[in-house]
Each structure stands twice: as structure tokens, then as C-alpha cells.
DSSP file (Angstrom, degrees, kcal/mol; ACC not computed):
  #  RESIDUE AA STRUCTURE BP1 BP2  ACC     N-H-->O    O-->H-N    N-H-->O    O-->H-N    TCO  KAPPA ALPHA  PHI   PSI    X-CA   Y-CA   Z-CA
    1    1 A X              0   0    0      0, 0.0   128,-2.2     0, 0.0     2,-0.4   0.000 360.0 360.0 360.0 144.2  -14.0   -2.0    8.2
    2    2 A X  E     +A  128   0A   0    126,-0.2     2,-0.4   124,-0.0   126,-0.2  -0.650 360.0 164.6 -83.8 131.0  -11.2   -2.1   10.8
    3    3 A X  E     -A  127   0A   0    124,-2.6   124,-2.5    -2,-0.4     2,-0.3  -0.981  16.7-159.2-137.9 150.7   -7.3   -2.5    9.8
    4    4 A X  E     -A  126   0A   0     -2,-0.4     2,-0.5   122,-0.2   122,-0.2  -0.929   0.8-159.0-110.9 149.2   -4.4   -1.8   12.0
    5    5 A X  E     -A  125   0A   0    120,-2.2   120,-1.5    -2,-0.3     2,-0.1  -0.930  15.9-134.5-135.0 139.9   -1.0   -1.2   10.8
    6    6 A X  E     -A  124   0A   0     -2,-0.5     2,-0.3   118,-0.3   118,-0.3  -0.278  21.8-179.1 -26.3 111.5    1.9   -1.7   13.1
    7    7 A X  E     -A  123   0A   0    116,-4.2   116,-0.6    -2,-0.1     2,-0.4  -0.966  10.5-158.8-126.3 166.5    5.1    1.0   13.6
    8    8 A X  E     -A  122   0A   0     -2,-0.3   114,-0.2   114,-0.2     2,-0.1  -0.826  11.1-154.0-142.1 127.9    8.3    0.6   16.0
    9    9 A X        -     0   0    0    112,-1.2   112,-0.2    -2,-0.4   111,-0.2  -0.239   7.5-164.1 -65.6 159.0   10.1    3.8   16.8
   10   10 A X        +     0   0    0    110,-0.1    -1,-0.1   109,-0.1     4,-0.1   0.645  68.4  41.4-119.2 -47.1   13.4    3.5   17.6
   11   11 A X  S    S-     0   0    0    109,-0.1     3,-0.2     1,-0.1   108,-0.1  -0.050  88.3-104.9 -94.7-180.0   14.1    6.8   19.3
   12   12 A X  S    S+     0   0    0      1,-0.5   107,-1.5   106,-0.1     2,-0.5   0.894 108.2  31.7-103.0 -42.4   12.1    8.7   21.8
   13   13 A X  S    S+     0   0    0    105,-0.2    -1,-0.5     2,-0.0     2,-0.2  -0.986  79.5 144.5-108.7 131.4   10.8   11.5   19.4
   14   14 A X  E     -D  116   0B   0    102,-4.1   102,-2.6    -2,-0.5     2,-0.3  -0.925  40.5-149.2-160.7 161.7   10.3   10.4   15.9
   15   15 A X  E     -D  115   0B   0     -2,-0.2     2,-0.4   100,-0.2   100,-0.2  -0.821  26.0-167.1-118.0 144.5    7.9   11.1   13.0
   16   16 A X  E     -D  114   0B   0     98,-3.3    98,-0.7    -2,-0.3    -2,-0.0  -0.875  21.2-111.5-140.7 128.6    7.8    8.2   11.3
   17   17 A X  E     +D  113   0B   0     -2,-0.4    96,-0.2    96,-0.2    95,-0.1   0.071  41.6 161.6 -49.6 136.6    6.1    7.9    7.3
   18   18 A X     >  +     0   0    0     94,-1.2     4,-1.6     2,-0.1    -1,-0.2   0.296  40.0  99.1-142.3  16.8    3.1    6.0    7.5
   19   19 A X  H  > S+     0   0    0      2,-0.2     4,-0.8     3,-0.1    85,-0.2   0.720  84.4  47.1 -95.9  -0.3    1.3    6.9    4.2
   20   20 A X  H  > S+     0   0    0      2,-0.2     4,-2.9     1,-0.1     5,-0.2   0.817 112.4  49.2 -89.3 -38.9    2.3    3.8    2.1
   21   21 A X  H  > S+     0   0    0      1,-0.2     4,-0.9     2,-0.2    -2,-0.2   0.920 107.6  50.1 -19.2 -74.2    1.5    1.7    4.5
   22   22 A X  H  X S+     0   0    0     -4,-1.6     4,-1.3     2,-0.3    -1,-0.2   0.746 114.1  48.5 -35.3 -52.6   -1.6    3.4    4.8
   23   23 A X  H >X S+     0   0    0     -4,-0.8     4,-2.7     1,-0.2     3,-1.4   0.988 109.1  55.1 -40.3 -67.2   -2.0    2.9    0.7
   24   24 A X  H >X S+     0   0    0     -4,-2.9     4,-2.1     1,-0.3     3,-0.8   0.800 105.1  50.0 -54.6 -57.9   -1.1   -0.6    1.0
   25   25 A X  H 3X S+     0   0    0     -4,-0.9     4,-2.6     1,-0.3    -1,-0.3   0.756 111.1  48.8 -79.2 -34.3   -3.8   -1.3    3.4
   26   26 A X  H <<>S+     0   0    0     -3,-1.4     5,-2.6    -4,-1.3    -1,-0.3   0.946 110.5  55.5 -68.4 -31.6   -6.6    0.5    1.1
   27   27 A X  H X<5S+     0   0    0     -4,-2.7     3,-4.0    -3,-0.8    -2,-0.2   0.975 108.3  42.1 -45.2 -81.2   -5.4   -1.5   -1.5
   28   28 A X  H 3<5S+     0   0    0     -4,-2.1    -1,-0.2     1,-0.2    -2,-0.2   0.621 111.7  54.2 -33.3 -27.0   -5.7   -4.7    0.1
   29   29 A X  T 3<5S-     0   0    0     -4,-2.6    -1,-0.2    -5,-0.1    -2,-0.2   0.330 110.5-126.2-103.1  23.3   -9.0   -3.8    1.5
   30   30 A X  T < 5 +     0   0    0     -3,-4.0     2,-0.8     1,-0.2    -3,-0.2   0.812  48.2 162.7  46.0  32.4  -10.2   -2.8   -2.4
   31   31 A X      < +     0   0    0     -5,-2.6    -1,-0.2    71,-0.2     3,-0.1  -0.755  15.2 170.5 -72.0 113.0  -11.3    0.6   -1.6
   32   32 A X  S    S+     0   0    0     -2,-0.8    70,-2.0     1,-0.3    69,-1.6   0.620  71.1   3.3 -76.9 -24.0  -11.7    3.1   -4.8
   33   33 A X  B    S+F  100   0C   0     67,-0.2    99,-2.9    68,-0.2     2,-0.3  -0.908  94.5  74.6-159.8 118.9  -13.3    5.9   -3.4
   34   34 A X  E    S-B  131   0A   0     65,-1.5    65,-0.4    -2,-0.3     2,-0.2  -0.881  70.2 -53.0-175.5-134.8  -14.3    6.8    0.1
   35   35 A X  E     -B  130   0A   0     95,-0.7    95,-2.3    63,-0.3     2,-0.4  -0.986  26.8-157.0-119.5 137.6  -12.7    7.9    3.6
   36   36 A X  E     -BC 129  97A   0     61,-1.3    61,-1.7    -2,-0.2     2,-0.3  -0.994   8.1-155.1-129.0 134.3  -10.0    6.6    5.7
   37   37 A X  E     -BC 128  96A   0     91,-1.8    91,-1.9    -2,-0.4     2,-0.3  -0.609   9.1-158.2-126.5 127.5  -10.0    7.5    9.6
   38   38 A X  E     -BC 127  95A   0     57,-1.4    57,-1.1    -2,-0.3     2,-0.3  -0.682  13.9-172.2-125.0  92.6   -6.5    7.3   10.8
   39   39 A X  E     -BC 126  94A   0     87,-1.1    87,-1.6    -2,-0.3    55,-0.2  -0.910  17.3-158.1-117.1 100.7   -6.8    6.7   14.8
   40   40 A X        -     0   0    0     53,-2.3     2,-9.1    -2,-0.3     4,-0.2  -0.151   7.8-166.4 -42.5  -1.3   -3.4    6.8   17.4
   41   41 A X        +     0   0    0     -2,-0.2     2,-0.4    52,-0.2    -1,-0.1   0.332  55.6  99.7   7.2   3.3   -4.9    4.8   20.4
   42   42 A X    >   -     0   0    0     -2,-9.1     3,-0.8    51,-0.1    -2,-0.1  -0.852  68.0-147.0-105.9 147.5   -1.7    6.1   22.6
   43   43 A X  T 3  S+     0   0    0     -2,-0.4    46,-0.2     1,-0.2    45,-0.2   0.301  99.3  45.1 -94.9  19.0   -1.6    8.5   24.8
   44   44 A X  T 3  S+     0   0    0     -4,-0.2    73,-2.4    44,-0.1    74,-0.9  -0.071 104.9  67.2-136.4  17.0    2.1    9.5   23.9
   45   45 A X    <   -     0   0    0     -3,-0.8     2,-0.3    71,-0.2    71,-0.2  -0.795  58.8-177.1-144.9-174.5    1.9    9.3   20.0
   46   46 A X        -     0   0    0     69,-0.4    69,-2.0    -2,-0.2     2,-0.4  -0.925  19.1-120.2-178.2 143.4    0.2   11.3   17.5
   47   47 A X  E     +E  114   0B   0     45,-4.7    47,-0.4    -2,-0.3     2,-0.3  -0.991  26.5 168.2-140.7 155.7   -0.6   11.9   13.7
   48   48 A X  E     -E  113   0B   0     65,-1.4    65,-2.9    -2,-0.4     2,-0.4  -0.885  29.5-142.9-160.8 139.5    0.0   14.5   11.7
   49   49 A X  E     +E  112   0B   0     -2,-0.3     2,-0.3    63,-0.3    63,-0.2  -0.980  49.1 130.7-119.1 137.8   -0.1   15.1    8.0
   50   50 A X  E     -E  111   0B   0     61,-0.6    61,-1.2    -2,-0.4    -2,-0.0  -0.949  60.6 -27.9-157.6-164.4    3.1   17.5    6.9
   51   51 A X  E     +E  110   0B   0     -2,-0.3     7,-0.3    59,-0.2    59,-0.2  -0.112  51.3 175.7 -49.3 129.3    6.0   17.9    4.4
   52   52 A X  S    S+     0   0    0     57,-1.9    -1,-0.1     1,-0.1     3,-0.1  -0.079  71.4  57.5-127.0  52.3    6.9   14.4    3.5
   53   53 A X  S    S+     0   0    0      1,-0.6     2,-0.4    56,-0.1    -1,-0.1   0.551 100.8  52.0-143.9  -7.4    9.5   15.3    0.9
   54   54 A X    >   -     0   0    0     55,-0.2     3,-0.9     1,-0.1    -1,-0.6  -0.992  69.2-157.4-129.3 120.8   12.2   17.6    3.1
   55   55 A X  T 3  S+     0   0    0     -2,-0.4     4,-0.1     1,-0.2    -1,-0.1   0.652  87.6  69.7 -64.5 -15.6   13.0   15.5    6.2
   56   56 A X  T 3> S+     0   0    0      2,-0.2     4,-3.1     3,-0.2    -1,-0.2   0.650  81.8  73.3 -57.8 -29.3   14.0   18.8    8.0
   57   57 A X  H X> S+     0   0    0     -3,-0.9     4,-1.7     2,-0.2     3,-0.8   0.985 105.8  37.1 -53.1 -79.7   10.3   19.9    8.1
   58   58 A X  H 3> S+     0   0    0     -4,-0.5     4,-2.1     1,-0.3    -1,-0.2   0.456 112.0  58.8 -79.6  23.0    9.7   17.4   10.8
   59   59 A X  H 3> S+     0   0    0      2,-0.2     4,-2.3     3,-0.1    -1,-0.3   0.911 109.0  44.7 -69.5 -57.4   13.1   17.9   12.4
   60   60 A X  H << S+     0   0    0     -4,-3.1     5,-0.2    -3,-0.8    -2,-0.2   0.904 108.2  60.4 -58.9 -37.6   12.2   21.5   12.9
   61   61 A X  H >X S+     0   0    0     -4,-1.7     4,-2.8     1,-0.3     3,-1.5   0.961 113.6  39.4 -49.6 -72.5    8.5   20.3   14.2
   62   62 A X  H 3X S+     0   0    0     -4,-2.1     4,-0.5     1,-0.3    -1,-0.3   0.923 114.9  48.8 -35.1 -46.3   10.3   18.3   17.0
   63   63 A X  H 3< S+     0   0    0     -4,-2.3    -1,-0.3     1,-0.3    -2,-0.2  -0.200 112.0  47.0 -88.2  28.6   12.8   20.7   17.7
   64   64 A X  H <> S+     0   0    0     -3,-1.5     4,-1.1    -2,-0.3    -1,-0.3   0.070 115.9  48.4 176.5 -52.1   10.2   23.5   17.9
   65   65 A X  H  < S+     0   0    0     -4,-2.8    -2,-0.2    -5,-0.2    -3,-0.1   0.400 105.5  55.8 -57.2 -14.6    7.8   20.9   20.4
   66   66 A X  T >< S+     0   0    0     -4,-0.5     3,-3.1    -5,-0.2     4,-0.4   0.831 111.7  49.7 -94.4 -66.4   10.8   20.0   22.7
   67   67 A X  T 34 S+     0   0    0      1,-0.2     3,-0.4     2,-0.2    -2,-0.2   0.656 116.2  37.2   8.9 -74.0   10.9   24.0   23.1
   68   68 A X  T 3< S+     0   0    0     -4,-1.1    -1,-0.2     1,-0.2    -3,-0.1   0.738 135.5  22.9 -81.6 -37.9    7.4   24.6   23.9
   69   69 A X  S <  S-     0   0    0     -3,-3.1    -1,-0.2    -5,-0.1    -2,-0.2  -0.077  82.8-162.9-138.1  42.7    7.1   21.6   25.8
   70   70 A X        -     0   0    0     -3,-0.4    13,-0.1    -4,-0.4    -4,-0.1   0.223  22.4-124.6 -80.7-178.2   10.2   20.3   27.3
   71   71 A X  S    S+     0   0    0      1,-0.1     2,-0.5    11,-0.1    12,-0.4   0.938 101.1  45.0 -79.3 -50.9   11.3   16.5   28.9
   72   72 A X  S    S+     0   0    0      2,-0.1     2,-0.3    10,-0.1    -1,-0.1  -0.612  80.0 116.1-104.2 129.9   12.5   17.7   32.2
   73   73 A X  S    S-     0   0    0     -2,-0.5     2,-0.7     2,-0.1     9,-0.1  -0.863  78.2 -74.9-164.8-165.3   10.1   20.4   33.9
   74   74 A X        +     0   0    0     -2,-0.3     2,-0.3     2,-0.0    -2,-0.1  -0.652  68.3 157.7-113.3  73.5    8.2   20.3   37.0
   75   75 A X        -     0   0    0     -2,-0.7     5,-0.1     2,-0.1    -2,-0.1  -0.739  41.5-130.9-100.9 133.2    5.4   18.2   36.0
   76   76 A X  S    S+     0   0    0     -2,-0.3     2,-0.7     1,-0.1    -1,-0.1   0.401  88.0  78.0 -91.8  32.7    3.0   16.2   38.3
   77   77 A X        -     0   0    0      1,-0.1     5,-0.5     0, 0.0     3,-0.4  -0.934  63.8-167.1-120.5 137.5    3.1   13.4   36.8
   78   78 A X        +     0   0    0     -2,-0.7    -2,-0.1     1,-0.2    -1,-0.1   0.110  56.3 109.6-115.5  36.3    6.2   11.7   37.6
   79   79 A X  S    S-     0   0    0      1,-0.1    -1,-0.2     0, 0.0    -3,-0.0   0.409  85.6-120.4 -57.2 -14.8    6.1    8.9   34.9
   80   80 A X  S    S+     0   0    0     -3,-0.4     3,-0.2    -5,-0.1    -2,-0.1   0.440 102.5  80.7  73.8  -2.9    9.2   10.8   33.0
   81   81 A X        +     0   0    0      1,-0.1     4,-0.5     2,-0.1    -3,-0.1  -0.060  51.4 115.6-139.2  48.1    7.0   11.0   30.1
   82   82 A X  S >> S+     0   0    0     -5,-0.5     4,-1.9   -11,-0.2     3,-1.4   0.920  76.9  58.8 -42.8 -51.3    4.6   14.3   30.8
   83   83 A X  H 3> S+     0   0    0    -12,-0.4     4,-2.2     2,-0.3     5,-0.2   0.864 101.9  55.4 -88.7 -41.5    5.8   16.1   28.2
   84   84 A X  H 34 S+     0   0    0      2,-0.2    -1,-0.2     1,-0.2    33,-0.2   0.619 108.9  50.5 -21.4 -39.3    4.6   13.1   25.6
   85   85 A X  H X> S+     0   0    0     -3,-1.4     4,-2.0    -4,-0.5     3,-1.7   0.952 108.0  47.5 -69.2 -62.0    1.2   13.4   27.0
   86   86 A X  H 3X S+     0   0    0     -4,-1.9     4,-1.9     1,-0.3    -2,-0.2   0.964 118.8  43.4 -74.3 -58.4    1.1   17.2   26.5
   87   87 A X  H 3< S+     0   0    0     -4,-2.2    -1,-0.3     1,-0.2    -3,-0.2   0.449 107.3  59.6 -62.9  10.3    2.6   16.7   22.4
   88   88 A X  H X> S+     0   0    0     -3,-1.7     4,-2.6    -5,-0.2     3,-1.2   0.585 111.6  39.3 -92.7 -47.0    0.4   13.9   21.8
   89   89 A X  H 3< S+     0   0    0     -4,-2.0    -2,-0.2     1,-0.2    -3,-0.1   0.966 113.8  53.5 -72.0 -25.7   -2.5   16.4   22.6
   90   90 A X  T 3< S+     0   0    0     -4,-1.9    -1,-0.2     1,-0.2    -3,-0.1   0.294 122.1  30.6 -59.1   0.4   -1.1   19.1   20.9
   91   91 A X  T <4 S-     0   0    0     -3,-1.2    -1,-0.2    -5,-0.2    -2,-0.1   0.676 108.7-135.3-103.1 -70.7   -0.7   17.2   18.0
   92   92 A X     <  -     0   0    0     -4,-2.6   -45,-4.7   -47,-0.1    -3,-0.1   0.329  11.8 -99.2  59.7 170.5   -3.4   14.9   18.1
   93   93 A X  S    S+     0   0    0    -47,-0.2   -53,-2.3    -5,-0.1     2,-0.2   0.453  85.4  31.2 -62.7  -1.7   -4.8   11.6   17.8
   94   94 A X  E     -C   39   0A   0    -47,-0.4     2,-0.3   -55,-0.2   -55,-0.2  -0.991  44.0-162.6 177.1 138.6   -6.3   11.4   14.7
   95   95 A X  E     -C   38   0A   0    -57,-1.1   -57,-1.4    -2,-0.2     2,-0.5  -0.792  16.6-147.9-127.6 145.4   -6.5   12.4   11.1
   96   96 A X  E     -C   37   0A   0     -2,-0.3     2,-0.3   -59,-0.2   -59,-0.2  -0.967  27.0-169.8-132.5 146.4   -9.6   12.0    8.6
   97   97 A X  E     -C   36   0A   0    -61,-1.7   -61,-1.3    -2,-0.5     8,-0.1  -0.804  22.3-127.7-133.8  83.1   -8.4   11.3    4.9
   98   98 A X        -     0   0    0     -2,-0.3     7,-0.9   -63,-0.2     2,-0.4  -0.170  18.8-146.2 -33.8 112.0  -10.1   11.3    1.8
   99   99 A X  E     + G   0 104C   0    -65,-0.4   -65,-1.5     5,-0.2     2,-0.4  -0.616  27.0 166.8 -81.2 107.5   -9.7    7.7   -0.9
  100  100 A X  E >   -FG  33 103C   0      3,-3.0     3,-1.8    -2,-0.4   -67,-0.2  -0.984  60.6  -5.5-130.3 144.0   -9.8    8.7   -4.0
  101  101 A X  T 3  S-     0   0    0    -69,-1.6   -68,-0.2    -2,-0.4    -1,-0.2   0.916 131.7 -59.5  74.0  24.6   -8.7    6.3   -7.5
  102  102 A X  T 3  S+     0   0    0    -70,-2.0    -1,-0.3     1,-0.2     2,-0.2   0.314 120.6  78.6  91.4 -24.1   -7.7    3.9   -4.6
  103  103 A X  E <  S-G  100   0C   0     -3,-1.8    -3,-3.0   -71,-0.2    -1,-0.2  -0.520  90.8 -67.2-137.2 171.7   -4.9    6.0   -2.5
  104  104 A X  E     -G   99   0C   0     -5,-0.3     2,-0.3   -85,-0.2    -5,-0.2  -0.298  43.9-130.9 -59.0 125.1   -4.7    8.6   -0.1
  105  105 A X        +     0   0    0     -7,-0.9     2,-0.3    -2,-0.1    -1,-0.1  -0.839  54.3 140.1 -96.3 140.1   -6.0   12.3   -1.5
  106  106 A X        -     0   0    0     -2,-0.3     4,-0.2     5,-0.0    -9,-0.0  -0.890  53.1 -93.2-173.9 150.4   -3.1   14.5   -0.4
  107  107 A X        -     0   0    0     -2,-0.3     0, 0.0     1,-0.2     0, 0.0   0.084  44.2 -92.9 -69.0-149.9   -1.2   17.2   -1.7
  108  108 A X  S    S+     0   0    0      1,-0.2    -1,-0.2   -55,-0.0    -2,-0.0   0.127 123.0  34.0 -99.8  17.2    2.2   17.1   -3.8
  109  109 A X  S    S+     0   0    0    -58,-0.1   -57,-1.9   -56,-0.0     2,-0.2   0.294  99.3 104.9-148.9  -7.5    4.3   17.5   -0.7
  110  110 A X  E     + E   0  51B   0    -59,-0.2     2,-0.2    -4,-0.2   -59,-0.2  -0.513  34.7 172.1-104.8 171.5    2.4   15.6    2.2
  111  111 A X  E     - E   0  50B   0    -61,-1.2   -61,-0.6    -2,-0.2     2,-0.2  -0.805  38.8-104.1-164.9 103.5    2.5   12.5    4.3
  112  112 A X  E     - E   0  49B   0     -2,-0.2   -94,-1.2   -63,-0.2   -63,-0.3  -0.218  32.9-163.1 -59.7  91.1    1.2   10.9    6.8
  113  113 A X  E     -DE  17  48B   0    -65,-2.9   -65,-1.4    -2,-0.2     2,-0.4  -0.619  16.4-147.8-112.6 149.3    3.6   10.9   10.1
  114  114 A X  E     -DE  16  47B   0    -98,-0.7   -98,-3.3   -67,-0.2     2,-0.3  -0.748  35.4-144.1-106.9 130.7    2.9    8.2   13.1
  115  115 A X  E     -D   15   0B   0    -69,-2.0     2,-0.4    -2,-0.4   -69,-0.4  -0.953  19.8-168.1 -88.7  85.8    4.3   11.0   15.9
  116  116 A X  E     +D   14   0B   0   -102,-2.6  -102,-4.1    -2,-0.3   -71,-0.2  -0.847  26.1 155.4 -83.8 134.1    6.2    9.2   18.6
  117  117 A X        +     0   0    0    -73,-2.4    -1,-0.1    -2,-0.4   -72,-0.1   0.640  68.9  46.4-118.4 -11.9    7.3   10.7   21.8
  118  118 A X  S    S+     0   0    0    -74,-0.9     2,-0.3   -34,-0.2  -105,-0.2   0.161  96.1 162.2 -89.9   7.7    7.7    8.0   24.4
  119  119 A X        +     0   0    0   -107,-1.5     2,-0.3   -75,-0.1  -109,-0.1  -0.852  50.0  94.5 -95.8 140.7    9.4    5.8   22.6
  120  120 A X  S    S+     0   0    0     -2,-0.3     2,-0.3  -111,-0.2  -110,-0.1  -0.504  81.8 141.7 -65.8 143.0   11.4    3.2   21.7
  121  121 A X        -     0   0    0     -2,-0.3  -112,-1.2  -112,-0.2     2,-0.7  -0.941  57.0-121.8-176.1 128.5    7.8    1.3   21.4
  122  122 A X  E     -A    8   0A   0     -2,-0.3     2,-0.3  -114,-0.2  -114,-0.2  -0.676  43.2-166.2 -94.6 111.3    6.0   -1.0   19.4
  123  123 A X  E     -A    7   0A   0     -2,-0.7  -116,-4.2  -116,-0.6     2,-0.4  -0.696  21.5-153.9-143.4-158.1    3.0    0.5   18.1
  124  124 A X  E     -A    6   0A   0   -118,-0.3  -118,-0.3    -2,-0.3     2,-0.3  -0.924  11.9-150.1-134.6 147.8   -0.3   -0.2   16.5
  125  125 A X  E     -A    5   0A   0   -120,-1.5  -120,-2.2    -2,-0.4   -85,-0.2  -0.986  10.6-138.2 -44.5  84.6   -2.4    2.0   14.3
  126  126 A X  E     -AB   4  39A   0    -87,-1.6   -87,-1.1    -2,-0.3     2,-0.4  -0.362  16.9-172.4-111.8 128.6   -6.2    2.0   13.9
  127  127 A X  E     -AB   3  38A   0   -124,-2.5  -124,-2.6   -89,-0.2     2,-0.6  -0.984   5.0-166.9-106.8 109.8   -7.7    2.4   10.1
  128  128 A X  E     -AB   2  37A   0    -91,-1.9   -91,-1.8    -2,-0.4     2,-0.7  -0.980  16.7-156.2 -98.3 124.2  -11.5    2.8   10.1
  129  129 A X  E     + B   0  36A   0   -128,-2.2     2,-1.0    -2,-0.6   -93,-0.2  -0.787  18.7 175.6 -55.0  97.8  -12.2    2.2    6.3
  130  130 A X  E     - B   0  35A   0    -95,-2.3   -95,-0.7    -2,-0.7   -31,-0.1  -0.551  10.8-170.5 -91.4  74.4  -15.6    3.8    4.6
  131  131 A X  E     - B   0  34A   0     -2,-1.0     2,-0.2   -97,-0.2   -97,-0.2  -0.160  28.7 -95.4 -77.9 174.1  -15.9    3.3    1.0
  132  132 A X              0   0    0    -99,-2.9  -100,-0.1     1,-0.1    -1,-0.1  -0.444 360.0 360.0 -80.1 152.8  -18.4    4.9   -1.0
  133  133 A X              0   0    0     -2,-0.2    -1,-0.1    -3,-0.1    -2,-0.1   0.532 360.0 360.0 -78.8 360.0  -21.5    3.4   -2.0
């Protein structure tokens, strides 16, 4: 089954928590046990599973991606938002997640981050849900 879940960024890079959501959705869709497909359908955002318990982790993550990759360069595409394309592939689009006991398997420290780099932007979030047979 298909779910979406919704984010708005406010800022132009932000990680933004998306694994209760994510909960909430499995919940609703009575999954106990299975896989959940977590799919970005922008070409300027990203998911990422990291530290979801020190906000600094995904400070540094930014700060360490503007570096590598930064707004203003000599890019030929001359949208203003190259460098969004390049950290949404460097990132990527897409996470695959085990359901177990109903929730999200994930370690003690991790979280699901919605990556925006283009933003502010309202955007939407693709859940394929598989439970097990």
C-alpha cells in the first residue's frame, strides 16, 4: 500500500525528523511486521537515517555538505539551486526500513530525517508499505 506524509521546511537546508510520522502512518495502516520503503520524489530533498538524539549531528552534516558542495559556484545550471541537486544525490532518495512489533526497527540513537535543500517548500513523502504474510 501507498501513504504519503507531508513536511514544510522552513529554511533552505534543513533535516527535518520524520520517523513518528512515519510510526503514525504504520500504525494507521495496521502493519505488525514487514518493510517500509521511504521514497523523496524531489530532486532537491533527500532521506537519511542518522543521530536523532544530538541535534548537532545533523548541523555538522549540513555544514560539512555546504563545504563539499557549496550554493554559489560556477554551475551550469543556472536555477540557483545546483548545489541541491548535487546533495540530494549525494544523499539520496530513498531509505528501505524494516516493521517490526508495529514501528520502525532502528537503533537507540537514529531517525529518520526528510533532507531539504531548496527550500522553504511544501513537501510530500512517498511510503510504500509491505507487511508480512
Amino acid at each position: 500500500m501507498l501513504r504519503y506524509i507531508n513536511v514544510r521546511s522552513s529554511q533552505r537546508s534543513e533535516f527535518i525528523d520524520i520517523t513518528e510520522k512515519i510510526n503514525e502512518v504504520i500504525k494507521e495502516a495496521g502493519i505488525v511486521s514487514g518493510i517500509c520503503y521511504v521514497y523523496v520524489p524531489h530532486t532537491t530533498a533527500a532521506v537519511t537515517i542518522n543521530e536523532g538524539a544530538d541535534p548537532s549531528v545533523h548541523r555538522d552534516i549540513q555544514n560539512a555538505l555546504t563545504r563539499l558542495v557549496p550554493q554559489e559556484m560556477n554551475y551550469s545550471h543556472r536555477e540557483g539551486n545546483a548545489d541541491a541537486h548535487i546533495k540530494s544525490s549525494i544523499i539520496g532518495t530513498s531509505q528501505l526500513l524494516i516493521i517490526d512489533e508495529g514501528r520502525l526497527v532502528l537503533g537507540t540513537w537514529q531517525a529518520v530525517y526528510f533532507c531539504e535543500f531548496d527550500g522553504p517548500r511544501h513537501r510530500r513523502v512517498t511510503l510504500k508499505l509491505i507487511a508480512d504474510k
